[in-house]
N, C-alpha and C positions, 0 to 999 in steps of 0.2 A: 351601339353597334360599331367595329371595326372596321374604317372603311379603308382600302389599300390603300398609296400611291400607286400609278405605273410609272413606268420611265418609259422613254421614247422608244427604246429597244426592246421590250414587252409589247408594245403595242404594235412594232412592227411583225412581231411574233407570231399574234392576235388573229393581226391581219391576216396575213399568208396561212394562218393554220384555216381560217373561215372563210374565207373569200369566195374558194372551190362550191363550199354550200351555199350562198349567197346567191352567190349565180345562179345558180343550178334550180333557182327559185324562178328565176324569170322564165325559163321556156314553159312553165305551167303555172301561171305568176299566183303565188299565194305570199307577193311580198309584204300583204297589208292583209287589214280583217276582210276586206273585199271579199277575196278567196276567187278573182276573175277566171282563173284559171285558161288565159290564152297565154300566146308563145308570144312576148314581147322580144324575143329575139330576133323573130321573124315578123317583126312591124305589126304584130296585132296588136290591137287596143283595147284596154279594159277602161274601167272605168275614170282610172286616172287620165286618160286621154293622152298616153304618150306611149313612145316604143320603148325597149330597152335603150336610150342614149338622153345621156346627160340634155338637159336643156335649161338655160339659163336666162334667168330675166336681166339681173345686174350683177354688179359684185363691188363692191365699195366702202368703203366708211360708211357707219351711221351711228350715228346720235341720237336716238331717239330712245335707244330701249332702256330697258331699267337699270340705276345706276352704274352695279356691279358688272353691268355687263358689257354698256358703252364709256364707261369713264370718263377720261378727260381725251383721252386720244379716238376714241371710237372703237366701235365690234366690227372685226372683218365680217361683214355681212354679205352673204350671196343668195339671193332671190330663186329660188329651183321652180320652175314653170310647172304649172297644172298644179291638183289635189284629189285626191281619193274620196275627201266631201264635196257637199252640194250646199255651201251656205248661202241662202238666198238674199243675205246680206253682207255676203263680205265685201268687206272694206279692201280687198288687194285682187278683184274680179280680173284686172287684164291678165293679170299675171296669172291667177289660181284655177280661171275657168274659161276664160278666153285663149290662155295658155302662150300669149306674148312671151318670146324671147328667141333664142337661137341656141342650137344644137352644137355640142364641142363635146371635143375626145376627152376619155380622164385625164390624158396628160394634159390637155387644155387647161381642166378645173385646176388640178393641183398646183400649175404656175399660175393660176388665177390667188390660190390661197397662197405662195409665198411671197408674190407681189403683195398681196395685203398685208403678210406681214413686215416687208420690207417699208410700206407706211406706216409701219409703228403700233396696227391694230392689237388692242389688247386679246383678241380670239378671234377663231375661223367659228362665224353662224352659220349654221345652216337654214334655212327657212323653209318650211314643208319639203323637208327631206324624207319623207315617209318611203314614198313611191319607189325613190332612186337608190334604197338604202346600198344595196347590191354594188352598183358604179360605184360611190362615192368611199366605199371601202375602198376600191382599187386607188380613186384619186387618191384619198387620204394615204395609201401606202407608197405611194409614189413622191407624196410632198416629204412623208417624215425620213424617206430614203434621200432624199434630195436636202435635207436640213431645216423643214418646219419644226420648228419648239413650241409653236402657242398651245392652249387648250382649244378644245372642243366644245361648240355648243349644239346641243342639236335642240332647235324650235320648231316643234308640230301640232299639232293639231289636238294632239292625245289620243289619236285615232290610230293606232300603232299594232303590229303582230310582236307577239311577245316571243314567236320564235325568233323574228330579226332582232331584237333587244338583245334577245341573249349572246346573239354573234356579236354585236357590238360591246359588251359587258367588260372591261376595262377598256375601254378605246373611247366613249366619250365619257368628258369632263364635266360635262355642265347640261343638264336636261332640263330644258323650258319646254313644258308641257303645258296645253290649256285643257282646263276643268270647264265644259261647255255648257253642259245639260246635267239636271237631279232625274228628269223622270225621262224615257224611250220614245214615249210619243210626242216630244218636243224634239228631241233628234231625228224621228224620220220626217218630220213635217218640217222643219227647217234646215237640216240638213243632210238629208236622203238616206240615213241609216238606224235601222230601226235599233239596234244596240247600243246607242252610244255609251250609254252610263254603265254597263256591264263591261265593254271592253278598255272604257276609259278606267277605271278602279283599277281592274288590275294592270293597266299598263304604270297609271304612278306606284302602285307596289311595287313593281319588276324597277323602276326607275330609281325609288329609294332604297332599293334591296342594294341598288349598283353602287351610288353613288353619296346617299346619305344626307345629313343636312348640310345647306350650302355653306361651304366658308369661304367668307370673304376675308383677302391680304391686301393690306392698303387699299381699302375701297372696292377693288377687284375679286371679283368670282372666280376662284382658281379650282372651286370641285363644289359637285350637291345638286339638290334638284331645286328650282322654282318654278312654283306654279302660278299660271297665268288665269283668271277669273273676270273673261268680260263679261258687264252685267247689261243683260240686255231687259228694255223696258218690258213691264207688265207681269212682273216675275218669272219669267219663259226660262230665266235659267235655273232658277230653284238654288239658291246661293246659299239660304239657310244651311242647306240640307249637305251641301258640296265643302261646305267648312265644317261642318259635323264631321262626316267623314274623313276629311284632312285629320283635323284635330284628334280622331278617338283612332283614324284605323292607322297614320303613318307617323305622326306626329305631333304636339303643338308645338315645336318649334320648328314647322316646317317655316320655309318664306313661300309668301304667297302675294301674288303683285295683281288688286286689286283696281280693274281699269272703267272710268266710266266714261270712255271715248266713244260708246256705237252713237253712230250717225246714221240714218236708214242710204244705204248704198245698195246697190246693182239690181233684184229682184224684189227688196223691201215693203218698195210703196204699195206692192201687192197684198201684203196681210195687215191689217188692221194696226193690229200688236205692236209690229215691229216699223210701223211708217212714221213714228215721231222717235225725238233724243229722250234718253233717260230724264223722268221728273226731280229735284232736289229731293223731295219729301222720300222718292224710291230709293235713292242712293244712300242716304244720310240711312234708311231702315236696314240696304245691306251692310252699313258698316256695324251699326250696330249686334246684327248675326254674326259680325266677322270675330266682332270682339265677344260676345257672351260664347262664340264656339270654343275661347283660349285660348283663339290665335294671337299673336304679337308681333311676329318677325314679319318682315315685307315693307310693301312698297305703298301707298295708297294714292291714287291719281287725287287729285283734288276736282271738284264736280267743273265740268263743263258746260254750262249755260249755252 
């Protein structure tokens, strides 16, 4: 597959030609698979829990993500309050469903993202940018009109409308999507959407269509998608079956950054399943699916005890 570059000035292009439709999503918001259909324009609330205005938990350096993405300088990373899911374990619950942060204009965000790059971050993350995609256009066209250069990452959920994809479709750089669920009814029960795995497929299609496999320049992710695969105990996420399809439907040389970090967090201890850490003996069986699926490229956490 042929994947473009854009230049800065394509993307400003991008922007302004999409923006108009972007918008125009939120007074009837169908800006996620939700389909809420209220006026976030006028402060109604769907199920992402927010209006139409930017709300921000942090914005900062971090270290923590996968190589290519925080290097040796860090990923300009910015925490976006609330989620469109219901995961009764996540691990980032102030921010994702208690909806901790504070409300700023797009010009706000955008001098938020050239400050991070004025710390040297190798890229602007977004983190559960799903909701906001609509604002974050405008930020985004505000920074590159102002003199932002980095790439783009956009990190979500995988819970994503592939109409907003498509407005984004040379404008982000770098797509870290999570592979959550193999079967529906581990998605509605843990995280309140009875489709995950139907709209997650084709969001990483629409994702790899954009941007292709990742390549990394000097250590750095500068274009391509990775995917994110937390494995949660008791086989709830069906990993077999989630690397099968990587492998046969977008690629095996997809990268795939395989995490065995869950720790039972926020509503957890309530299901049986998911109230202890991942066992060795489960971990060590999903790598073994990771590797007979043909995958190779990525990242592999090392087990957590």
């Amino acid at each position: 597959m042929q994947i473009k570059t854009f230049s800065v000035e394509s993307k400003i292009a991008i922007l302004e030609k999409n923006i108009p439709v972007a918008l125009a999503m939120l007074k009837d918001c169908t800006v996620c698979p939700r389909l809420c259909h209220v006026d976030r324009t006028n402060d109604e609330l769907g199920k992402c829990g927010v209006p139409a205005k930017l709300k921000v938990s942090s914005a900062n350096l971090h270290f923590g993500e996968e190589p290519p993405i925080s290097g040796k300088r860090g990923s300009g990373t910015i925490f976006l309050s609330g989620c469109n899911l219901r995961c009764i374990y996540c691990q980032n619950y102030p921010i994702s469903q208690y909806r901790h942060g504070e409300f700023y204009s797009v010009e706000q965000v955008a001098a938020m993202m050239l400050a991070l790059e004025e710390k040297n971050a190798h890229n602007i993350n977004f983190v559960t940018p799903t909701h906001f995609v609509p604002l974050l256009m405008k930020a985004m066209l505000y920074a590159y009109k102002s003199g932002l250069t980095l790439p783009i990452v956009y990190n979500s959920s995988g819970y994503d409308s592939i109409d907003m994809l498509t407005l984004l479709d040379g404008v982000i750089d770098v797509y870290m999507p999570d592979m959550r669920y193999a079967d529906p009814k581990n998605g509605l029960k843990y995280s309140g959407v009875p489709d995950y795995p139907e709209v997650n497929r084709a969001v990483i299609k629409e994702m790899h269509r954009q941007v292709g496999i990742l390549q990394v320049n000097d250590g750095i992710a500068s274009r391509g998608l990775l995917i994110r695969h937390l494995v949660l105990p008791g086989r709830i996420s069906g990993s077999k079956k989630i690397f099968n399809f990587i492998a046969r439907e977008i690629s095996s040389k997809t990268y795939v950054s395989v995490m065995s970090q869950y720790f039972p967090a926020y509503n957890a201890y309530s299901y049986p399943h998911l109230s202890r850490r991942l066992t060795k003996p489960e971990y060590d069986e999903v790598l073994i699916d990771f590797e007979r699926a043909g995958l190779s490229n990525g990242y592999i956490q090392p087990y957590l005890a």
